[in-house]
C-alpha positions in Angstrom: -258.4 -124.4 94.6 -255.5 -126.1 93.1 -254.7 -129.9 94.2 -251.3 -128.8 95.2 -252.8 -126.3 97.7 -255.2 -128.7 98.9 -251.8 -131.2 99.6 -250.1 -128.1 101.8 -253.6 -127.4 103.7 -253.8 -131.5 104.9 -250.4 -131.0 107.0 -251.8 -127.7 108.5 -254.7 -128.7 109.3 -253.2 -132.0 111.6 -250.6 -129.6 112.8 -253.2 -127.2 113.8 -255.3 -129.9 115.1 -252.5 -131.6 117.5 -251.5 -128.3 118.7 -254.7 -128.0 120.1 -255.0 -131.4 121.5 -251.8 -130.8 123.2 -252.7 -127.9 124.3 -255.6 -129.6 125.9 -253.7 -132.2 127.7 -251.2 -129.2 129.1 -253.5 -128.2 131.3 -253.4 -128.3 134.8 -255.7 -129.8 136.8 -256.8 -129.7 141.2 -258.3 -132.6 142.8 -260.1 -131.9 146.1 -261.2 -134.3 148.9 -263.8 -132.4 150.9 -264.8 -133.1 154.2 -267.1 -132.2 157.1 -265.3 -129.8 160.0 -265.0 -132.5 163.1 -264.9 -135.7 160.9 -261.0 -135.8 160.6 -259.4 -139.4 161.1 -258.9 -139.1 165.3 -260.5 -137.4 168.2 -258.0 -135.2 170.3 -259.4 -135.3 173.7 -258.5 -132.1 175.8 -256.4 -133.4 178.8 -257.7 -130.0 180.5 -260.6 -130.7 182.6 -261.3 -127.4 184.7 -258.9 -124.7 186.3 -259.4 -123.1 189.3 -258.1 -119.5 190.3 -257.4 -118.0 193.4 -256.2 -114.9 193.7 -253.9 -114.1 196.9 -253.8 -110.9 198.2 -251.9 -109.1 200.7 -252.6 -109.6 204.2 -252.0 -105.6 205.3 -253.2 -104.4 202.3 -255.9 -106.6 200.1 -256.3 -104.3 197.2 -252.5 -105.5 196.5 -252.5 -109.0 194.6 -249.6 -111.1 195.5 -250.0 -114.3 193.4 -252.0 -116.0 191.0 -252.9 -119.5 192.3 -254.3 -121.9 188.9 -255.1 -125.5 190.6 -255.5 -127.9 187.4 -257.8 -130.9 187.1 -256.9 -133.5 184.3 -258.1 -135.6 182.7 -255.4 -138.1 182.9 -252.5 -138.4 185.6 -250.1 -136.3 184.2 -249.0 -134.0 181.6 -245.9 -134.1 180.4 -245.7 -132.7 176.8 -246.9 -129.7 174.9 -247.8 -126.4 176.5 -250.0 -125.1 178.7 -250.5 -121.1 178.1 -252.6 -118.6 180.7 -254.2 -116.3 178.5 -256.1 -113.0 179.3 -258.7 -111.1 177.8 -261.0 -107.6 177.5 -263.8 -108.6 176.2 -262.9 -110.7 173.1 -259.7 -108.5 172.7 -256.6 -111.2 173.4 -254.2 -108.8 175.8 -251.4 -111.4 176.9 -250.3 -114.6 177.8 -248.1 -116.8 180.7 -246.7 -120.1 179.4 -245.6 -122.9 180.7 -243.4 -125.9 178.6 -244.7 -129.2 180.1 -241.8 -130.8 178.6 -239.6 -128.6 181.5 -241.9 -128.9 184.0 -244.6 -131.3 183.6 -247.5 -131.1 185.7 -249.6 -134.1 187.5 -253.6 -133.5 188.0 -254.4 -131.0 190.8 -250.8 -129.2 190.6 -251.7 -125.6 191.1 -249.5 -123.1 188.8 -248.2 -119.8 191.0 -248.1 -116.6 188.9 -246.2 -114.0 190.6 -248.5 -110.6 190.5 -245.0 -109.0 188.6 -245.1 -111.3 186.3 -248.8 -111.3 185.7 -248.9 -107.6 185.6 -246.1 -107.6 182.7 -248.5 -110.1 180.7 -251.2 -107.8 181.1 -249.5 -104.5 180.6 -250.9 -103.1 183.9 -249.4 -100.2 185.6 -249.5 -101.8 188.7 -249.9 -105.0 191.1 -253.2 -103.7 192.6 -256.3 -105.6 192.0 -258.0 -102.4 190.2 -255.0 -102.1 187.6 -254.9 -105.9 187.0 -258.9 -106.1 186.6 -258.9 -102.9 184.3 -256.7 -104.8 181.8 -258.5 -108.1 181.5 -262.0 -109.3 182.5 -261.5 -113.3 181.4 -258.9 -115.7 181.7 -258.6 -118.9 180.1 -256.6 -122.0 180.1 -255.1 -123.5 176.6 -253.3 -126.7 176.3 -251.5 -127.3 173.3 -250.2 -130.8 172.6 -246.7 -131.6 171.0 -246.3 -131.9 167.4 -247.5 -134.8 165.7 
């Protein structure tokens, strides 16, 4: 090989070699901070103790369900914030909800939440107020508080 072409292949070979150095600083990289589900900076105590349900039923005619009495124990005095949702299920099949915005109407421990058996029986999608219809559309009910934004 001449000396001349040895002079052209000198540039190259540092312009091939810093194109792949740069090429190997372009790329991209993810840090990730793992950590263990339940070890997250603050515990969120559920203000919900326990909920009671009574179901009211007509006096002349007790298949027919009238209201939906939930009494509420707290944890703390009051609630004032976030939302408290009445939530109905077959099995583990999620069928509807009632919701009420503590921010509206707050509620203080032991308030007990009326549902109307219309307005349950439009949560659940039953055909009718009577306590077979309701029960054939849900067989659990639970209470879910969710807290205001942070």
């Amino acid at each position: 090989m001449r000396r001349s072409n040895k002079k052209r292949l000198i540039p190259l070979a540092l312009a091939l070699v810093l194109a792949l150095v740069g090429a190997a600083l372009a790329v991209p990289t993810i840090n990730m901070n793992i950590q263990s589900i339940g070890a997250g900076k603050s515990n969120i105590p559920n203000p919900v103790v326990s909920a009671t349900f009574n179901w009211q039923v007509d006096s002349t005619d007790p298949d027919q369900l009238t209201q939906l009495d939930v009494t509420i124990d707290l944890s703390q005095a009051s609630l004032n914030s976030g939302t408290l949702y009445i939530k109905f299920y077959k099995g583990d099949t999620y069928v509807g909800k009632i919701s009420y915005d503590l921010s509206t109407t707050p509620i203080n421990d032991g308030d007990t939440l009326s549902i109307t058996a219309a307005n349950l029986q439009s949560a659940v999608g039953a055909s009718g107020t009577t306590l077979e219809e309701l029960f054939d559309k849900f067989d659990t009910v639970a209470v879910v508080y969710v807290g205001p934004q942070q």
